[in-house]
Steps between C-alpha positions, in 0.01 A plus 500: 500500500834332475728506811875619416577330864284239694635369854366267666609379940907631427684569760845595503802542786817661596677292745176347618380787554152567287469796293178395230237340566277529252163291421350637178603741296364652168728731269279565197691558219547827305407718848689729715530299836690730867625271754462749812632390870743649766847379433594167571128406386617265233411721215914455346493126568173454303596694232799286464338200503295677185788559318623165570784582684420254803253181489230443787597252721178353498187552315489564112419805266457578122588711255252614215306184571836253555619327786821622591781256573887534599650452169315727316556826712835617267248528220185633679767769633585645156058558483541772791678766584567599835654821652658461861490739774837573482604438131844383430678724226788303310920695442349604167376803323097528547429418132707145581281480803164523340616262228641251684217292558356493096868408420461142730180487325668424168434895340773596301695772594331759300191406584570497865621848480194621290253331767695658795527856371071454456528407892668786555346753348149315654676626872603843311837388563618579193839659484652272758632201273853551586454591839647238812295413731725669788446815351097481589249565761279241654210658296719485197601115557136427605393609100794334360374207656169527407597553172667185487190295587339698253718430193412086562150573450435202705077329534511614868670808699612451844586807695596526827444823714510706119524847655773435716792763432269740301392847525158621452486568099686142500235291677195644249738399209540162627118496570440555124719283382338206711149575399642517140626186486199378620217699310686500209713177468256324720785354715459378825700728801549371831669777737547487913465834701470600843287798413119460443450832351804386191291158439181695457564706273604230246319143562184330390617271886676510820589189601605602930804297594550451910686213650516319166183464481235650251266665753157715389616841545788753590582403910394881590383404845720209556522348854690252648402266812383187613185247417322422880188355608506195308540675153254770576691784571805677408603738759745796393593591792308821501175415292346114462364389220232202441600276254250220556372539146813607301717224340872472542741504774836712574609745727466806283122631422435733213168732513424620137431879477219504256281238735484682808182657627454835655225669713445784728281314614463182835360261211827299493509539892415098554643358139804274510821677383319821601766813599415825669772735381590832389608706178834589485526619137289546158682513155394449108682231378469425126138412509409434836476697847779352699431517913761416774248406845676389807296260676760283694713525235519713188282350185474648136168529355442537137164583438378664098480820464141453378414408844365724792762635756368837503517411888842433541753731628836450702453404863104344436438239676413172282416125532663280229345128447744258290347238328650145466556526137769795571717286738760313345744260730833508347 
């Protein structure tokens, strides 16, 4: 399958201070691709550097298959679309607004205003083409907005945090329209959110975003410390980990949900990484049984509903063993 995006060692800085760090990355092309980390991840910085709004510092990446290079980024900008955050509404009626952008494009006037009313009405914003901008709600300017990215009916969609601003009725519209323009128009959409749940719901991949870097899954049990013993351990404070056979070094460790083990059971008892801990709570989530155990320090399990926890109940007393393939070092 043909990548929309391939990067390759970039890193990129804000006053020498790093913010990506990224090794390999795959976008394939005509998929629906969430960029999910706590703020201050990354996740807008990368998705600027997609839409070709900043260049990496070091390291190289393509577009549909072509190196990118400095003086071609005003052109590979008019191929995407991207909706900020906090979109920036121009002194002009809404209808103006959505146009704007197909005007620089060389559409003629009427044409503009034909392609902008269809982004309109695509946002069921219909109605508001003489409207200002001061005279709407965040929602309202959020779908104006999105309207205008819309109307360019660019090769790739950048969105960043897409639900920001709207109500409930206005996130499941935006929702269908991204998986339209995907199932239907087979255009690749790149979005960033801070909320799992949102990215679910609409992506064939979550790529997790945490300290710039591209790390294997969400940082649900995320711990910060120190590497001792000569690389062998990384002590938390209040639990220790053994890390002589996981790769990577930092001072934050990541424990992925789905690869922990449970038992009521000793038979972890003398396994490295092995925790005795306790339930603290039991929830559905989507398609998994989600348990909170305190062993030291709190851990979320994710184990498949398919699976036996028949045994389980608040307050039982459990061993957890964690493997070396769910440690990341970040």
């Amino acid at each position: 399958m043909i990548a929309s995006y391939s990067i390759k060692d970039v890193a990129f800085s804000y006053s020498y201070q790093p913010v990506l760090m990224i090794n390999t990355l795959d976008i394939p092309a005509s998929s629906v691709i969430a960029l999910v980390g706590p703020n201050g991840s990354g996740k807008t910085t990368l998705l600027h550097l997609l839409a070709f709004l900043i260049t990496p510092q070091k390291g190289s990446f393509s577009f549909f298959g072509a190196k990118v290079s400095a003086s071609e980024l005003i052109r590979l900008r008019r191929r995407v679309g991207l909706l900020p955050q906090n979109p920036y509404l121009f002194k002009c009626s809404v209808l103006e607004n959505v146009a704007i952008g197909l005007k620089l494009r060389g559409f003629s006037r009427r044409e503009a205003r034909k392609m902008a009313i269809e982004g309109l009405k695509k946002v069921r914003m219909e109605g508001y083409e003489s409207r200002w901008p001061n005279s709407l709600s965040g929602g309202e300017a959020q779908r104006i907005a999105l309207a205008r990215t819309l109307a360019l009916n660019p090769e790739v969609f950048l969105f960043d945090e897409p639900a920001n601003h709207l109500d409930l009725e206005s996130v499941k519209r935006t929702e269908q329209l991204i998986l339209n323009l995907n199932r239907n128009k087979k255009k690749t959409v790149i979005f960033t959110t801070h909320n799992l749940s949102f990215a679910q719901n609409l992506t064939d991949f979550v790529i997790h975003i945490f300290q710039g870097q591209v790390v294997p899954t969400a940082p649900y049990n995320l711990f910060r410390g120190q590497i001792q013993h000569g690389g062998k351990i990384f002590d938390a404070s209040a639990v220790q980990f053994d890390i002589s056979k996981t790769t990577g070094r930092g001072t934050c460790l990541i424990v992925d949900p789905t690869k922990i083990s449970i038992s009521t059971q000793e038979e972890f008892a003398n396994l490295p990484n092995a925790f005795h801990g306790r339930i603290i709570s039991l929830s559905l989530l989507r398609d998994v049984v989600k348990i909170e155990a305190f062993a030291g320090e709190k851990f979320e399990i994710h184990a498949p509903t398919s699976s036996d926890i028949t045994s389980l109940r608040i307050g039982r007393e459990i061993w957890l063993h964690i493997g070396p393939n769910a440690i990341t070092l970040v």
